[in-house]
LOVO-639889 format. One line per field, with one value per residue (C-alpha): x, y, z; residue in one letter; residue number from 1. Coordinates in pm, 1 decimal, padded with zeros to 6 digits. Example, Ala and Ser with C-alpha at 12.3 -4.5 7.8 and 13.67 -1.06 7.14 Angstrom:
BEGIN
u	01230.0, 01367.0 $
v	-00450.0, -00106.0 $
w	00780.0, 00714.0 $
residu	A, S $
num	1, 2 $
END
This chain:
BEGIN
u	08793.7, 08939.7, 09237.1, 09064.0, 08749.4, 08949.1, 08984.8, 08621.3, 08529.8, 08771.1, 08643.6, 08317.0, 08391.0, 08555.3, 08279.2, 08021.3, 08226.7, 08320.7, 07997.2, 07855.0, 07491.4, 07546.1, 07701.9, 07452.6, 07419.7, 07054.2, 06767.2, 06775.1, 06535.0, 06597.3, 06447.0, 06422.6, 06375.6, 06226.4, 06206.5, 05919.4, 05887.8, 05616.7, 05684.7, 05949.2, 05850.3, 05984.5, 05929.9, 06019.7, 06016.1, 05932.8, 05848.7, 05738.7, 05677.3, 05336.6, 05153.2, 05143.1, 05468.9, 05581.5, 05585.8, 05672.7, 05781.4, 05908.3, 06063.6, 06273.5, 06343.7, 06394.9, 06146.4, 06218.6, 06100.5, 06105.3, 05953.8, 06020.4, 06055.3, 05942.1, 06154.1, 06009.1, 05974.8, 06033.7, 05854.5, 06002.6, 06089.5, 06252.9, 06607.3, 06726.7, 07015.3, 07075.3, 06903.5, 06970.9, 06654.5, 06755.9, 06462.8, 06493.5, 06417.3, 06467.0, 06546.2, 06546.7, 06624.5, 06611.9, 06663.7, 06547.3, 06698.7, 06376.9, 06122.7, 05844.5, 05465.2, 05464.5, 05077.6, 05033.2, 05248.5, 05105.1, 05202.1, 05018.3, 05149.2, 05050.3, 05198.9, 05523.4, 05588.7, 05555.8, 05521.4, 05540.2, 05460.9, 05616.8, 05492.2, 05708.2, 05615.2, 05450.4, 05728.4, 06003.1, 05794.5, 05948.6, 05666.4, 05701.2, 05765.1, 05554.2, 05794.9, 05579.4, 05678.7, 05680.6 $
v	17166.1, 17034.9, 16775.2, 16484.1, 16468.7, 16380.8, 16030.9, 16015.1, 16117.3, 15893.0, 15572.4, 15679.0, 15707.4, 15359.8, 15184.4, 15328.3, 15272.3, 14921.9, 14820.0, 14534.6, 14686.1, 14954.2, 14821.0, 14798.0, 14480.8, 14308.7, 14185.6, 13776.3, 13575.8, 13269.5, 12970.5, 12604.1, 12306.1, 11990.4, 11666.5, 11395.8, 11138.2, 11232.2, 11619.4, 11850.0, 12177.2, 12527.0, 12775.1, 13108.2, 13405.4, 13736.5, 13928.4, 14322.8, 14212.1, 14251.2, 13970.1, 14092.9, 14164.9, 13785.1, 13573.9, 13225.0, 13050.4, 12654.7, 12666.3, 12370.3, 12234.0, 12558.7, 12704.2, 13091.8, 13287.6, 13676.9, 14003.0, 14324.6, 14471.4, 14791.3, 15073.9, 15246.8, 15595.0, 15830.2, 16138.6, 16484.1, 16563.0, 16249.7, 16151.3, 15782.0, 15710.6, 15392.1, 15161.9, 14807.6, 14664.1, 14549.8, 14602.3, 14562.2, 14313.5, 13958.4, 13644.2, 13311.1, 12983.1, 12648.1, 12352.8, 12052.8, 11671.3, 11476.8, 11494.9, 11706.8, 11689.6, 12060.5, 12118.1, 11994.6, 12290.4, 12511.4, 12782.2, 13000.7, 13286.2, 13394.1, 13596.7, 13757.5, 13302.3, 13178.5, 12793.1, 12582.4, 12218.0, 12074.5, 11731.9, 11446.4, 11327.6, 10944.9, 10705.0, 10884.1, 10826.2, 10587.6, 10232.2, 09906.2, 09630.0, 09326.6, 09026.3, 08632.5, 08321.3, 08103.3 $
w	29880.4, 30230.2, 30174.4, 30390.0, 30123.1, 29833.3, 29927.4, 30000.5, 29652.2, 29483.1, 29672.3, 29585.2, 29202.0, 29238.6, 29435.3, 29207.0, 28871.2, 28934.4, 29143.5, 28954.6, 29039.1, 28899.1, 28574.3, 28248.5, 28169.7, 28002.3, 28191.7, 28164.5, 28357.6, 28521.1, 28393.7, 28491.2, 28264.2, 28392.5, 28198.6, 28261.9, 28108.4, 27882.6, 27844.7, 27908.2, 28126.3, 28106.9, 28428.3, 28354.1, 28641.9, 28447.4, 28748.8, 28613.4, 28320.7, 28132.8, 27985.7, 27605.4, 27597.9, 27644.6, 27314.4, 27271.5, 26973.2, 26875.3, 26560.4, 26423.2, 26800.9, 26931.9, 27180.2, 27166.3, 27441.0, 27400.2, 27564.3, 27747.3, 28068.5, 28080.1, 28272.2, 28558.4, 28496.1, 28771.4, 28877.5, 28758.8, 29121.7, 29225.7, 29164.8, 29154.4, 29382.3, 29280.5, 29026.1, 29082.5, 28854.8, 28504.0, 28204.9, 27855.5, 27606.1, 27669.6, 27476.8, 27623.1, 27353.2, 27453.9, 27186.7, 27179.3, 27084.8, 27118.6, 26911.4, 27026.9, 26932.8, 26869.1, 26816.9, 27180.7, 27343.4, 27543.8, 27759.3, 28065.6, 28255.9, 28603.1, 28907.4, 28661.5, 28617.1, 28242.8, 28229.5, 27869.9, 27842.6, 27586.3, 27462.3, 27376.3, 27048.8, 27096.3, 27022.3, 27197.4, 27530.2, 27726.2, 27721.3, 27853.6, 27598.5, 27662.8, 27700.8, 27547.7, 27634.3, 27343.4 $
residu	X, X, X, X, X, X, X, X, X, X, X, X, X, X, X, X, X, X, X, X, X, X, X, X, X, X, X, X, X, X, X, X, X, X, X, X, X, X, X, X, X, X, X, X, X, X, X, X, X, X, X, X, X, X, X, X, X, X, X, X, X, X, X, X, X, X, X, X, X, X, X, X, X, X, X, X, X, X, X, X, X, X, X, X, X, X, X, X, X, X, X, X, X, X, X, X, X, X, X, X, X, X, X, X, X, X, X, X, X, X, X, X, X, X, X, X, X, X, X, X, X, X, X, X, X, X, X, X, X, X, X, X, X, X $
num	1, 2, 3, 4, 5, 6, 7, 8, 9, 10, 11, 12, 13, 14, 15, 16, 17, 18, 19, 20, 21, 22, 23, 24, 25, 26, 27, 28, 29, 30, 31, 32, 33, 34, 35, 36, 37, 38, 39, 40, 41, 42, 43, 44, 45, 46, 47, 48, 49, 50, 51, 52, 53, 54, 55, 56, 57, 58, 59, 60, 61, 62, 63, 64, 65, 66, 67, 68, 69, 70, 71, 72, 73, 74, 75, 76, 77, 78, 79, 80, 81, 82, 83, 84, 85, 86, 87, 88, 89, 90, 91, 92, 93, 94, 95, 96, 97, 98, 99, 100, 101, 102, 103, 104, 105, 106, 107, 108, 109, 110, 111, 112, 113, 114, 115, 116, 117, 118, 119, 120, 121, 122, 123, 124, 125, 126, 127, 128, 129, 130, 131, 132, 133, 134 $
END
């Protein structure tokens, strides 16, 4: 081993060791909630992951969302050099103040994005009050 390569392999053991990308850490997707005023709506990106592996769940004000990313497997003859691409299973909770008309929920998924409408229940919709003149 020459003398002048011995720095070289240390930085690389360093840069690789303490590079966040290459750190384990879980696969969480980014989500957005959006309140209107009759429904609250949850977008979810989920990109690689397949549609039966997604569930989603509302229990007591809670909507759950759970699934897997599946790992990429690699052919025999190929060797990954870096792997920057988190998979795993997911969980995603979100609760809920308001009271929510649970049987209208509904949820789609299309393109790897998961989108859930979530109905306000009926009186916590905001309604104009008549004002009479007596």
């Amino acid at each position: 081993m020459r003398i002048h390569t011995v720095p070289s392999l240390f930085d690389r053991f360093f840069d690789e060791a303490f590079d966040p990308a290459t750190v384990a850490r879980p696969f969480r997707p980014a989500l957005d909630l959006i309140e209107y005023p009759d429904r609250y709506e949850v977008v979810a990106d989920l990109p690689g992951v397949d549609q039966k592996e997604v569930e989603v769940e509302f229990i007591e004000g809670v909507l759950h969302v759970r699934g897997e990313r599946a790992a990429e497997s690699l052919p025999d003859d190929a060797r990954a050099y870096r792997r920057e691409r988190v998979n795993g299973k997911f969980k995603r909770a979100i609760g809920f103040r308001d009271d929510i008309d649970v049987d209208g929920i509904d949820a789609s998924f299309r393109e790897g994005v998961l989108r859930v409408n979530i109905p306000k229940s009926e009186r916590n919709r905001p309604r104009q009050i008549p004002v009479t003149v007596n």
